[in-house]
Backbone of each chain as ProteinMPNN parsed JSONL, in Angstrom:
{"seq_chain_A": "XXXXXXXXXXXXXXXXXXXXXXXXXXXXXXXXXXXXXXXXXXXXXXXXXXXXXXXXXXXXXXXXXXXXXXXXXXXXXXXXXXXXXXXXXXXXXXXXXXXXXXXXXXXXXXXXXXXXXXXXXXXXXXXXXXXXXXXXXXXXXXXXXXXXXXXXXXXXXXXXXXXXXXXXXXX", "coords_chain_A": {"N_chain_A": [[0.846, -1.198, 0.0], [0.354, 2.108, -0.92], [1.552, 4.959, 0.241], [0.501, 8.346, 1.742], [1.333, 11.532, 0.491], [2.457, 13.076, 2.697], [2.536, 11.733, 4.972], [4.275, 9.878, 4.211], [6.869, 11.872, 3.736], [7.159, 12.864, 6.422], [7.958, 10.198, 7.807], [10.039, 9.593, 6.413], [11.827, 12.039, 7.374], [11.86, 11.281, 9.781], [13.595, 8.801, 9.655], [15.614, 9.684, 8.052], [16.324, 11.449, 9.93], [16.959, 9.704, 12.477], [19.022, 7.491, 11.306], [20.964, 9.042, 10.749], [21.63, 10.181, 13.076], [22.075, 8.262, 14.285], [24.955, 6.907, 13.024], [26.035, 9.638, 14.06], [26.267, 9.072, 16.885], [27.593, 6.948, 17.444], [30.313, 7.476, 16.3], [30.765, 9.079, 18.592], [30.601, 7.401, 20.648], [32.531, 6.127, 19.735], [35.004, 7.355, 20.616], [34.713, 7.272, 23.34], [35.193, 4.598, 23.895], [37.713, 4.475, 22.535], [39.021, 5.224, 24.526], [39.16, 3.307, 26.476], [40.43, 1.238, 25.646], [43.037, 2.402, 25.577], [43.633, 4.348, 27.615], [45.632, 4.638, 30.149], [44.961, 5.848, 32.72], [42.799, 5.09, 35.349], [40.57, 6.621, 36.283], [39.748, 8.341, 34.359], [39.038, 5.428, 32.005], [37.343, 4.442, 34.286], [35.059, 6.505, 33.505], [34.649, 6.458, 30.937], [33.36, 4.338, 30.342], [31.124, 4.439, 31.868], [29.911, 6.634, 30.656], [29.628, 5.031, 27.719], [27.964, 2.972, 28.151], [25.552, 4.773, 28.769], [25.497, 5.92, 26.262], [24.446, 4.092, 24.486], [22.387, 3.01, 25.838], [20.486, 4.774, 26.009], [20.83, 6.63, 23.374], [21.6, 4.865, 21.029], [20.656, 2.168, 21.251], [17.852, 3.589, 20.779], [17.927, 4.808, 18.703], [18.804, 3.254, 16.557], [16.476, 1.008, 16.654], [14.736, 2.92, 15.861], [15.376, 4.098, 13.479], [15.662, 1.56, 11.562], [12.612, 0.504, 11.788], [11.536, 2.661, 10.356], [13.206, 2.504, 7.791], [11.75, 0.071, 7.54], [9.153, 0.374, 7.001], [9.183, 2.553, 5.074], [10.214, 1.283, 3.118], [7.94, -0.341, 2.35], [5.946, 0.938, 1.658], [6.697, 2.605, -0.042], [7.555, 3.15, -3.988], [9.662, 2.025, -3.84], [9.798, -0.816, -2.395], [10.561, -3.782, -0.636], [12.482, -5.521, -1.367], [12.727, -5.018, -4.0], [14.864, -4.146, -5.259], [17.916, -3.893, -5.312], [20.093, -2.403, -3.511], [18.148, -1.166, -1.451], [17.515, -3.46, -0.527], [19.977, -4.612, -0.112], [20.701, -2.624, 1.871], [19.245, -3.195, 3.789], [20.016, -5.71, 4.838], [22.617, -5.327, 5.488], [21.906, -3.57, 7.794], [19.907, -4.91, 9.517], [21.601, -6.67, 10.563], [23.69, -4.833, 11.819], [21.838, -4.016, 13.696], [21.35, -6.306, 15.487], [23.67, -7.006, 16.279], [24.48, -4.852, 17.83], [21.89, -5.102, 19.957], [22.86, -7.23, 21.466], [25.423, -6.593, 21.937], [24.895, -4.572, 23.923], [24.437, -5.308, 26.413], [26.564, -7.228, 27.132], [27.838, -4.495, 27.192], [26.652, -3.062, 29.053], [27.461, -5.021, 31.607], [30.283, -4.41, 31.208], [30.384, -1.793, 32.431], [29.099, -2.167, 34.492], [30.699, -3.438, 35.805], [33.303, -1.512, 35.909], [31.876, 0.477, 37.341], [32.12, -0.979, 40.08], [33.413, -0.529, 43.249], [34.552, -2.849, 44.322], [36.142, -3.055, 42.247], [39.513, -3.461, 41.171], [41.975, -1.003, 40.23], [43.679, -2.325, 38.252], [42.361, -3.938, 37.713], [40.402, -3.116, 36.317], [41.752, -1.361, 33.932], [42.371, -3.945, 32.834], [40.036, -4.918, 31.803], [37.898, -5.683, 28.676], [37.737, -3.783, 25.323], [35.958, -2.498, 23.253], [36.043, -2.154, 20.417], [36.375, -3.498, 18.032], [33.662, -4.214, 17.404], [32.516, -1.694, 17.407], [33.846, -0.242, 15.477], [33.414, -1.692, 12.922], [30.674, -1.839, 12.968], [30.414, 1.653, 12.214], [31.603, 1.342, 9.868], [29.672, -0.258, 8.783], [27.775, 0.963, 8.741], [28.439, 3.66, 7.481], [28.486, 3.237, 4.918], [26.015, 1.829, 4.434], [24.467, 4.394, 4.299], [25.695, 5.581, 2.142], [24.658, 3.859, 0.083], [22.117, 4.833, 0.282], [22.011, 7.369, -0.079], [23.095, 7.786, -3.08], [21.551, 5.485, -4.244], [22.074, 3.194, -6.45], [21.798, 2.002, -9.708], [19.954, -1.322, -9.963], [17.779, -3.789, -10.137], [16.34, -6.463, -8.179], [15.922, -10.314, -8.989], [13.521, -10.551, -8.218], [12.554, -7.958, -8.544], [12.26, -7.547, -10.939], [10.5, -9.43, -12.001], [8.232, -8.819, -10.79], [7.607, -5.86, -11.995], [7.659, -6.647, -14.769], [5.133, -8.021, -14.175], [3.596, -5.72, -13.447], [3.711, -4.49, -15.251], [2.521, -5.97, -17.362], [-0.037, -5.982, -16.392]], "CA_chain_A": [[0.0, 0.0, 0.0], [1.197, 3.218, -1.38], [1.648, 5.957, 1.587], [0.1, 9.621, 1.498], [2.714, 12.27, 0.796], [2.676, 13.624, 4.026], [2.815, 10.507, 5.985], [6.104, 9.678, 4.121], [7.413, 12.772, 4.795], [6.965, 13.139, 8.137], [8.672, 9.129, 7.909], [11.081, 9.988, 5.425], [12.702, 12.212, 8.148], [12.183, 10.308, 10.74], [14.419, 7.797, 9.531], [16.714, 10.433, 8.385], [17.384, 12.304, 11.111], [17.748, 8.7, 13.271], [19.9, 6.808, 10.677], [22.466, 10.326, 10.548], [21.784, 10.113, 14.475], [22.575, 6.752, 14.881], [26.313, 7.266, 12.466], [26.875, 10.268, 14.877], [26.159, 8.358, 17.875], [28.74, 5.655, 17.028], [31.337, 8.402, 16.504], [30.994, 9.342, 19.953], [30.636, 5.889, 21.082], [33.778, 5.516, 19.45], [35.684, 8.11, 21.564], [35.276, 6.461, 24.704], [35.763, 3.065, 23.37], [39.149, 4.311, 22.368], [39.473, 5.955, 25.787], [38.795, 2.328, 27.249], [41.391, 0.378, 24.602], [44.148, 3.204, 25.39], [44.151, 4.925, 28.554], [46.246, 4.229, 31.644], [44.026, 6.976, 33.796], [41.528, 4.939, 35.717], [39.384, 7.527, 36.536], [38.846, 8.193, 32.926], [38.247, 4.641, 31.836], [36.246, 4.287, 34.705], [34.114, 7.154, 33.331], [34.193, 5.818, 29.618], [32.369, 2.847, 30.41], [29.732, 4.58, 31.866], [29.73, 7.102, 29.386], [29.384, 4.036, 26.339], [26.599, 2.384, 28.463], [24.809, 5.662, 28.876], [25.154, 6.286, 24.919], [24.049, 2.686, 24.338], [20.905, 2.569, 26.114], [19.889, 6.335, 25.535], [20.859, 6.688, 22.303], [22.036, 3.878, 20.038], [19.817, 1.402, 20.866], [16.18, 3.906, 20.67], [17.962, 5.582, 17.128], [19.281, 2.089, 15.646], [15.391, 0.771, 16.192], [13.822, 3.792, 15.035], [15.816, 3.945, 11.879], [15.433, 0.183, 11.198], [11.264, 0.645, 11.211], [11.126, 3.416, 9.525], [13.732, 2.412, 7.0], [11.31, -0.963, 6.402], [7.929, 0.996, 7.052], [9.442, 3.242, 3.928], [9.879, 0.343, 1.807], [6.89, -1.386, 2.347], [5.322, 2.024, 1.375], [6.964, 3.145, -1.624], [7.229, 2.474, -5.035], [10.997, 0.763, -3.976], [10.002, -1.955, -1.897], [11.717, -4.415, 0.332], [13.312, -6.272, -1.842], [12.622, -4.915, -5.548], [16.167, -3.161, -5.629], [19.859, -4.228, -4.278], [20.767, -0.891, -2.974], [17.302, -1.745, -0.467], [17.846, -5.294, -0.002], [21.45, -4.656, 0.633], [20.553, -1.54, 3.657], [18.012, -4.089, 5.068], [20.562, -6.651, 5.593], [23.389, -4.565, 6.405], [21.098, -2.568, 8.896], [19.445, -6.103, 10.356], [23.078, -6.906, 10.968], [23.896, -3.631, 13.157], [20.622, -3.737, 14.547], [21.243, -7.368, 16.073], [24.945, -6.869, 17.014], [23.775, -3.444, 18.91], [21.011, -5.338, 20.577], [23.953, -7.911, 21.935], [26.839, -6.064, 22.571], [24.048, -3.79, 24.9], [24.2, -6.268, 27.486], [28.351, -6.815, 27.173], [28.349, -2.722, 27.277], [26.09, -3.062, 30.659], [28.296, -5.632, 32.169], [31.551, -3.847, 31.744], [29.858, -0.817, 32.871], [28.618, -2.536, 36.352], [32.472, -3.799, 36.785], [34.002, -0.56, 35.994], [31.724, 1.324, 38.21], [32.133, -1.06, 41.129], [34.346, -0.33, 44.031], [35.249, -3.715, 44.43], [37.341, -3.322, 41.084], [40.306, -3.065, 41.436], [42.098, -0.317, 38.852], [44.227, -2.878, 37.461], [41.387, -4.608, 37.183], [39.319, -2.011, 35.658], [42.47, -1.127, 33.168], [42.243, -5.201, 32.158], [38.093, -5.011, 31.328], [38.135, -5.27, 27.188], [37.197, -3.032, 24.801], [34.566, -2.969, 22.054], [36.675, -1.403, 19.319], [35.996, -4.217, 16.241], [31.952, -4.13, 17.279], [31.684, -0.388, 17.286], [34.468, 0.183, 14.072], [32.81, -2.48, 12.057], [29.367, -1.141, 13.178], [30.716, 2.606, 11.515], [32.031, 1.232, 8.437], [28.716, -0.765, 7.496], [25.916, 2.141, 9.102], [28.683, 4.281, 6.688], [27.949, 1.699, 3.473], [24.555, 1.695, 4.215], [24.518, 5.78, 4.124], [26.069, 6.101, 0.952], [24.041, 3.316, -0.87], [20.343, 5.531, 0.197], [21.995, 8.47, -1.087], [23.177, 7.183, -4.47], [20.754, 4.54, -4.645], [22.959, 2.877, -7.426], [20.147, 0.991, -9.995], [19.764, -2.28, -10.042], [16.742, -4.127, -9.869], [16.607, -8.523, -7.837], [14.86, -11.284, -9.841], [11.984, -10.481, -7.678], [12.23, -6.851, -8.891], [12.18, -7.741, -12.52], [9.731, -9.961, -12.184], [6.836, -7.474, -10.022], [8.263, -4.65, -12.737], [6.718, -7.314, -15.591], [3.544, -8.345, -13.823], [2.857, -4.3, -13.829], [3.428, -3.792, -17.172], [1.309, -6.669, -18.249], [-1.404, -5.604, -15.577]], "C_chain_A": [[0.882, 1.25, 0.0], [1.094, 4.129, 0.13], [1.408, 7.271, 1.059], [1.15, 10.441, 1.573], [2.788, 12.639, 1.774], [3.381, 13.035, 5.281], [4.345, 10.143, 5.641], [6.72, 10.545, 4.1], [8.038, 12.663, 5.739], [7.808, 11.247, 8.633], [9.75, 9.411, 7.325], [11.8, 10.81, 6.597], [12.494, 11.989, 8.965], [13.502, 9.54, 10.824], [15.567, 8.51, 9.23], [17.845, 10.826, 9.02], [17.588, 10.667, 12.358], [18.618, 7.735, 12.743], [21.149, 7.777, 10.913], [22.645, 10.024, 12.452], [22.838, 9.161, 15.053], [24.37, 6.691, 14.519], [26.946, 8.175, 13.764], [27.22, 9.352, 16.251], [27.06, 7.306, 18.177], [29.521, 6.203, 17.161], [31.589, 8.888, 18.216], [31.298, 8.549, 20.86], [32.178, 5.645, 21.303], [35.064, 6.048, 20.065], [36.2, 7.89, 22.691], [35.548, 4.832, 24.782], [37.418, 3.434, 23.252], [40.009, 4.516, 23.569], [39.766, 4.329, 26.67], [39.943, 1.623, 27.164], [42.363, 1.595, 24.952], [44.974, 3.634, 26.445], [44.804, 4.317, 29.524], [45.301, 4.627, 33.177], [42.967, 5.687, 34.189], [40.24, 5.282, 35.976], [38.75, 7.832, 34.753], [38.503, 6.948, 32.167], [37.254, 3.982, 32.13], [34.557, 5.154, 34.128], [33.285, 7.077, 31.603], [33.596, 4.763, 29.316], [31.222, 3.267, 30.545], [28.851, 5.745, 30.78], [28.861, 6.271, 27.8], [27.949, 3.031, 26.818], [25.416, 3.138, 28.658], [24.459, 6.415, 27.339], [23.85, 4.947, 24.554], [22.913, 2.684, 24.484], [20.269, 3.565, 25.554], [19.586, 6.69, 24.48], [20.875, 5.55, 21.01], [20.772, 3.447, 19.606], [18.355, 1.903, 19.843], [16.566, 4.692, 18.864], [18.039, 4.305, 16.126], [17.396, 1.216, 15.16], [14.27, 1.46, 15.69], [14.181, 3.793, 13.984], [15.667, 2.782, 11.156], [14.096, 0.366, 10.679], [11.173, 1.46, 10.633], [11.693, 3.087, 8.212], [12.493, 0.993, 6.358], [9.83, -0.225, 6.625], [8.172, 2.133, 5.26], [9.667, 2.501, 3.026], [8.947, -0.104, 1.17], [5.951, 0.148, 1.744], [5.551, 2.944, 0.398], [6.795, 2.58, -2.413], [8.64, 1.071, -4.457], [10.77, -0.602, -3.495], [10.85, -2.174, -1.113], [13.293, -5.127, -0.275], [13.118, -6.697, -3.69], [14.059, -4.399, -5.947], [17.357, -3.417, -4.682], [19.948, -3.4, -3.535], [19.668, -0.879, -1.258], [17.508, -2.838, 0.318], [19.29, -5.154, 0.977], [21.508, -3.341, 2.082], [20.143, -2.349, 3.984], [18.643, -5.139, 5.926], [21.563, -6.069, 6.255], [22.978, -4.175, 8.119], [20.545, -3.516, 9.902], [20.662, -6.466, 11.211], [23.294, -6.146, 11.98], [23.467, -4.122, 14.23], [21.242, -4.985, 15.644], [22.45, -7.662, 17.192], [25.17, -6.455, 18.974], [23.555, -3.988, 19.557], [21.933, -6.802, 21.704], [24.513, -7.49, 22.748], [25.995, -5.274, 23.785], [24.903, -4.114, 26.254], [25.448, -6.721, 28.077], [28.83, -5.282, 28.044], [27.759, -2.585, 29.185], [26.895, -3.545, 31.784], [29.455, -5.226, 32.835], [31.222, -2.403, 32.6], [29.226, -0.889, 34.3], [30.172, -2.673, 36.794], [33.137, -2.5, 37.116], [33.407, 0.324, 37.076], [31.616, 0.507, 40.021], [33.137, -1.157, 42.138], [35.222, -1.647, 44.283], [36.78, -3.976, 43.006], [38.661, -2.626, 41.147], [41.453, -1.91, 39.935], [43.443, -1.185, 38.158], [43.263, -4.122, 36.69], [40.753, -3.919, 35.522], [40.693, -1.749, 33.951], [42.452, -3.148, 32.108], [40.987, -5.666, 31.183], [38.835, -4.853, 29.801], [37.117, -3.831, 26.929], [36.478, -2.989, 24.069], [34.984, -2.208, 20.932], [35.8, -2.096, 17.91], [34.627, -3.629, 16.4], [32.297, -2.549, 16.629], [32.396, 0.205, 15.727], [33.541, -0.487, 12.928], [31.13, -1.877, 11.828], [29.499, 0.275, 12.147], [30.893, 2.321, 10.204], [30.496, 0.372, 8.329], [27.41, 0.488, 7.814], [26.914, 3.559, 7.232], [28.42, 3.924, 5.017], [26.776, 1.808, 3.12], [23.653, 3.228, 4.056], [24.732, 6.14, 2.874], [25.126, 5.225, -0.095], [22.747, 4.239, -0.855], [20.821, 6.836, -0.429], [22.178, 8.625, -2.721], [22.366, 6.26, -4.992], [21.433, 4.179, -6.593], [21.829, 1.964, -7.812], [20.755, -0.203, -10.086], [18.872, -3.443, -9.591], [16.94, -6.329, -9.563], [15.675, -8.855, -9.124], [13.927, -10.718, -9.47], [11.564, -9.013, -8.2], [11.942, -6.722, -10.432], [11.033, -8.57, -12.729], [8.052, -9.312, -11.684], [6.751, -6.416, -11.933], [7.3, -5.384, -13.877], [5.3, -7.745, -15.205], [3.247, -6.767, -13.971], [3.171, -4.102, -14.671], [2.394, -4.526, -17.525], [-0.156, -6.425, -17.774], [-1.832, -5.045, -16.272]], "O_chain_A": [[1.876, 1.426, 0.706], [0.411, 3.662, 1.042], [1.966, 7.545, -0.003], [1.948, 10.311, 2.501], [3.992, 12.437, 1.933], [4.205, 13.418, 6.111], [5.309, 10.104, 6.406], [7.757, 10.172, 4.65], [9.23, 12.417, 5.926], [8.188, 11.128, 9.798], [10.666, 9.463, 8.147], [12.702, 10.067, 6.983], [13.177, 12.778, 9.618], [14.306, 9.586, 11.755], [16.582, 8.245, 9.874], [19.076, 10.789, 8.999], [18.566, 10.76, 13.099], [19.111, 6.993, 13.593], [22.239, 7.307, 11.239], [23.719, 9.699, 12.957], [23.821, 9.189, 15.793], [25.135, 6.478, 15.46], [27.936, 7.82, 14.404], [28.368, 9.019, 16.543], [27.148, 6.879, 19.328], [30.076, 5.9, 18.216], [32.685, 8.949, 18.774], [32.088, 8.783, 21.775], [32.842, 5.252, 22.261], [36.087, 5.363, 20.073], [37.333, 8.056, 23.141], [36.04, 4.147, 25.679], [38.264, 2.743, 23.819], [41.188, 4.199, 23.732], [40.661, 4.332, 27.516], [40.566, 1.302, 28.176], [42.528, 1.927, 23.778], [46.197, 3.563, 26.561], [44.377, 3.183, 29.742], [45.078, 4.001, 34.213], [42.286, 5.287, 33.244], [39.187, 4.646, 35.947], [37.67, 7.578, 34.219], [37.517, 7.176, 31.466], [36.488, 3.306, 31.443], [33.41, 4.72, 34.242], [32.169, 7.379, 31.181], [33.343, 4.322, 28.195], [30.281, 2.904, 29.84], [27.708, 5.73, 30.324], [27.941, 6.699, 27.103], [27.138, 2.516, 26.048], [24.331, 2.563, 28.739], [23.537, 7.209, 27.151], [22.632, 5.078, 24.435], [22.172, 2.418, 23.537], [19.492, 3.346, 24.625], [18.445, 7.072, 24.221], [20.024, 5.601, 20.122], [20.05, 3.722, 18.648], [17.856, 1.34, 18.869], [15.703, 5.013, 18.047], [17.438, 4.307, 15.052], [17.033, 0.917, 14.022], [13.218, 1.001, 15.243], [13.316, 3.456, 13.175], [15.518, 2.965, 9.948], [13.963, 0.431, 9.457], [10.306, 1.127, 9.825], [10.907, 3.281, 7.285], [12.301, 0.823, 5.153], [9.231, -0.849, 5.749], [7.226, 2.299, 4.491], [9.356, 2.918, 1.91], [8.845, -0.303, -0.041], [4.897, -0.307, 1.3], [4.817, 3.867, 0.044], [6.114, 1.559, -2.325], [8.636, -0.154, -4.583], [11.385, -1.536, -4.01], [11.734, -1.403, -0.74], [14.464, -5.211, 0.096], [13.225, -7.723, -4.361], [14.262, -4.279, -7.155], [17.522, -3.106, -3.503], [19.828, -3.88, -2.407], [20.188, -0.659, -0.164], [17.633, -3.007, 1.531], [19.566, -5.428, 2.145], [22.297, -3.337, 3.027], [20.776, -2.642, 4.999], [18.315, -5.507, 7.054], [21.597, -6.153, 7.483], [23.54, -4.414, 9.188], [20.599, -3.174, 11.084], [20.623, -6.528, 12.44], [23.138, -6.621, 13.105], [24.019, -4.519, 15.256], [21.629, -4.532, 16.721], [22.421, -8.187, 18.305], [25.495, -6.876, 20.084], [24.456, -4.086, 20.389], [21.337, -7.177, 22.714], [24.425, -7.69, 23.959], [26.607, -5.408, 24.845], [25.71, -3.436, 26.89], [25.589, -6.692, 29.299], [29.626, -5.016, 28.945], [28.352, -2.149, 30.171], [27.102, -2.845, 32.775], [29.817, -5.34, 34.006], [32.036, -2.08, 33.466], [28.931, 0.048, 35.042], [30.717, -2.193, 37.788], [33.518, -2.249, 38.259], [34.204, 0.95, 37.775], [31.189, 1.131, 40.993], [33.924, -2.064, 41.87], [36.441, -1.561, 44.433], [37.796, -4.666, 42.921], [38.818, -1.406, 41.168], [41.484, -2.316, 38.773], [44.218, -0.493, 37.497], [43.365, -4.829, 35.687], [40.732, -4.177, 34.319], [40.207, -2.083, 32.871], [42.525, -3.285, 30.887], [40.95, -6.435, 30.222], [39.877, -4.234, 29.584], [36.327, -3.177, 27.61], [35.937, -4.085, 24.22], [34.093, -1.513, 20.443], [35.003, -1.587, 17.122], [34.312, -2.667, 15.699], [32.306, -2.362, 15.412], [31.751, 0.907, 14.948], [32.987, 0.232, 12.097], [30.585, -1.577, 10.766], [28.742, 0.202, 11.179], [30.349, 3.035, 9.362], [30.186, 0.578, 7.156], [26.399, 0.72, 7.151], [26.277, 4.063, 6.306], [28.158, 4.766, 4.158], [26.345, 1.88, 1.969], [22.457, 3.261, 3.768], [24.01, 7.015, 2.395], [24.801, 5.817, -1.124], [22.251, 4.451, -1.961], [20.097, 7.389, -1.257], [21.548, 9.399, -3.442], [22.379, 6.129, -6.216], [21.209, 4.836, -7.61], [21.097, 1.337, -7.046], [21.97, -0.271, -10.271], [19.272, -4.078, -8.616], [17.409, -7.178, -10.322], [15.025, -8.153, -9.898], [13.242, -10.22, -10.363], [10.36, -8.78, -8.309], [11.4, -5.74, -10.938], [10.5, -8.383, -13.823], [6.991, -9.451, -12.292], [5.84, -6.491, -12.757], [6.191, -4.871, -14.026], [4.406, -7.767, -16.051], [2.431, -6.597, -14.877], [2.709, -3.028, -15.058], [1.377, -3.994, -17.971], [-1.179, -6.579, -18.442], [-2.932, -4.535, -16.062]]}, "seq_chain_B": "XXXXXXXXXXXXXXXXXXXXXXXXXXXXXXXXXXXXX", "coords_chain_B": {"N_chain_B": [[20.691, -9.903, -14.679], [23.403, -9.798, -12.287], [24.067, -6.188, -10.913], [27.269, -5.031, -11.565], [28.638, -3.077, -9.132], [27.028, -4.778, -6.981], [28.373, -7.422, -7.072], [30.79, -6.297, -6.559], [30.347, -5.172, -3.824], [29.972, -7.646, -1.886], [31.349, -9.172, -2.371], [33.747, -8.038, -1.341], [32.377, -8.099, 1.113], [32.484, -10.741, 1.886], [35.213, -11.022, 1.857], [36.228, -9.901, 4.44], [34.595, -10.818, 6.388], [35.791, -13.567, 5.948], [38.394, -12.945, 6.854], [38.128, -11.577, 9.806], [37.358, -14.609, 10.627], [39.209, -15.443, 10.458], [41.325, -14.059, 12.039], [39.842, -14.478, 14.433], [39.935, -17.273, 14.71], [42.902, -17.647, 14.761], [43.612, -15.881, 17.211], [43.912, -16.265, 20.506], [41.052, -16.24, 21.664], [37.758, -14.567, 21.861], [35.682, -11.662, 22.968], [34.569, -10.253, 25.826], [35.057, -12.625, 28.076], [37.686, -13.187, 27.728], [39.558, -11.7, 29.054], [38.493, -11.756, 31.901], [37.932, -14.406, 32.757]], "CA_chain_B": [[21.829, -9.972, -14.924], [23.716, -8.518, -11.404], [24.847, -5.385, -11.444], [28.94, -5.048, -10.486], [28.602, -2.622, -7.869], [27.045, -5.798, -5.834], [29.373, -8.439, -7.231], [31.875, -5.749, -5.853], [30.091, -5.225, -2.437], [29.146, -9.27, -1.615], [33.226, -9.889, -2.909], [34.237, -7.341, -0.363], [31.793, -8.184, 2.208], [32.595, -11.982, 2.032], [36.701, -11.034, 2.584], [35.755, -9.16, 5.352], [33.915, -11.897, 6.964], [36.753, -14.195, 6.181], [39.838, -12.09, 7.425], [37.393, -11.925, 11.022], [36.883, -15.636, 11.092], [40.551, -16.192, 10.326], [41.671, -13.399, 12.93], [39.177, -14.999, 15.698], [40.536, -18.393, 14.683], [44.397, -17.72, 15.203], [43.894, -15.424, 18.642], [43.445, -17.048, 21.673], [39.736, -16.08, 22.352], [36.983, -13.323, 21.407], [35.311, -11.402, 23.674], [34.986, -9.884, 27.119], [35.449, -13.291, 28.972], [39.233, -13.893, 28.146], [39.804, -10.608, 30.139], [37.573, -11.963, 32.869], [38.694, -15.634, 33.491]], "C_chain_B": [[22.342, -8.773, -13.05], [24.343, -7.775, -11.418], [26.439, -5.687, -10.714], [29.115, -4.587, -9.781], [27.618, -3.625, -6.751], [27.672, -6.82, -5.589], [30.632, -7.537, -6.246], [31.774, -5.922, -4.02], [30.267, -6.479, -1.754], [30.671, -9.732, -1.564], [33.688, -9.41, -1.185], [33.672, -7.593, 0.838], [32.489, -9.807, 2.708], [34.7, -11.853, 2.685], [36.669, -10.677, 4.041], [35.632, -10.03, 6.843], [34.97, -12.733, 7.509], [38.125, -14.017, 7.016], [39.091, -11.822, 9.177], [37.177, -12.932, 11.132], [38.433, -15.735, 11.565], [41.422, -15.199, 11.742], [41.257, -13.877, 14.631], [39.752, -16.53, 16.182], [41.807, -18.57, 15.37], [44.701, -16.928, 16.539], [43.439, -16.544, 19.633], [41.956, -16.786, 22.176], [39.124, -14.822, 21.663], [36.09, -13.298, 22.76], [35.303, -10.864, 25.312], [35.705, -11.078, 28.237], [36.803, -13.772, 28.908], [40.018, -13.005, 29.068], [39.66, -11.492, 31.86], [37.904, -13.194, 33.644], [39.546, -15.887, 33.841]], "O_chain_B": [[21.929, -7.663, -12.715], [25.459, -8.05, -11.858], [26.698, -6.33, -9.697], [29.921, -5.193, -9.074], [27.495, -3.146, -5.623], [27.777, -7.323, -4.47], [31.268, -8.099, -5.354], [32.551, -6.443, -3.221], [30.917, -6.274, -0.73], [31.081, -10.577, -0.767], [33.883, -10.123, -0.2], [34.397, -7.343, 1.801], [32.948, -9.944, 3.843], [35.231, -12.446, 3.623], [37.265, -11.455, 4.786], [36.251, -9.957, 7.904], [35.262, -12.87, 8.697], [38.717, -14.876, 7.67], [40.043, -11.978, 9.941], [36.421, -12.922, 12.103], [38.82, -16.019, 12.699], [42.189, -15.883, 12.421], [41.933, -13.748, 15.652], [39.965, -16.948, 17.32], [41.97, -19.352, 16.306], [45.793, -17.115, 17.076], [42.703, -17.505, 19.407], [41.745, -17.246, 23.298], [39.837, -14.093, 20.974], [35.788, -14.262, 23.463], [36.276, -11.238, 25.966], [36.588, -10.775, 29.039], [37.226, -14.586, 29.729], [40.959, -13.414, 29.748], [40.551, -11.713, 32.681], [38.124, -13.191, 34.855], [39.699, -16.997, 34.35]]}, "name": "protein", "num_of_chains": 2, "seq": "XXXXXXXXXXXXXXXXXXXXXXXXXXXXXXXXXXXXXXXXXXXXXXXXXXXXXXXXXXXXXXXXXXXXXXXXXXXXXXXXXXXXXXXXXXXXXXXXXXXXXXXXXXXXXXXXXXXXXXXXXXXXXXXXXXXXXXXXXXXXXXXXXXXXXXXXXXXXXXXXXXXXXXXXXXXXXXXXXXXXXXXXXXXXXXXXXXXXXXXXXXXXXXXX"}
């Protein structure tokens, strides 16, 4: 079912402004991740944990699943589809991917974020806790992938898109 | 017919993949718990 201009709109930046959100959000992420993977200072890795678990829940997660529905609420509602066009197909899986990682690593990010903030840890401890570098780099480079394919939308239409594309012509 | 900018992506995605299995393979462990134990 086609969608009223307005409605996609008013979705259309939705997803926007929480897909660009979500990119920034990572960047920042990625700040105290490095702070975590680098520093000697305890006091500041202690505070970059809670920092990355306070992005995490706050931000990440509520932008990564707003941009997800809206991104397939905008498929399912245009002419593009879910899975009439690569450039779609290929955000959906990319973006499923993130999404699932995200919804993982959360719970990791919580963890280190109870150790680091508890007194019992000791700061050689706390300096030993890992870091979440690959997740959150890997995470940047495909939310960045999946940024550049919606702006270029490069053509190329699946079987399944060639085959819809002929049932409406012959309709 | 698929286009080459996905043969390119899918190529690149699949090394990707591989060079992280093969990296997880040859370290001693992934994840927070080799810290931890």
């Amino acid at each position: 079912m086609m969608m009223q201009k307005r409605t996609r709109m008013a979705i259309l930046a939705l997803h926007i402004t929480t897909s660009v959100g979500w990119i920034g959000a990572v960047a920042a992420y990625l700040v105290f991740d490095v702070t975590t993977a680098t520093s000697t200072d305890a006091a500041a890795v202690r505070s970059a944990y809670a920092a990355m678990q306070g992005i995490t829940i706050w931000v990440l997660v509520p932008m990564a699943l707003t941009s997800w529905t809206t991104g397939v609420v905008m498929g399912l509602g245009t002419k593009w589809g879910l899975l009439r066009h690569y450039w779609v197909l290929i955000s959906l899986i990319l973006t499923s991917i993130a999404v699932i990682v995200l919804l993982v690593e959360a719970s990791v990010i919580a963890d280190l974020a109870k150790q680091a903030a508890s007194t019992a840890t000791t700061d050689k401890e706390l300096l030993a806790l890992p870091h979440t570098l690959p997740h959150s780099v890997g995470g940047l480079v495909i939310l960045l992938v999946v940024n550049v394919l919606n702006i270029v939308k490069p053509r190329g239409l699946t079987k399944y898109g060639w085959r819809k594309m002929q049932e409406e012509r012959s309709a | 017919m698929t286009p080459t900018w996905v043969k390119a992506l899918v190529i690149a995605g699949v090394v990707v993949v591989l060079a992280v299995v093969i990296i997880l393979l040859t370290t001693s462990g992934h994840g927070p718990g080799r810290h931890t134990s």
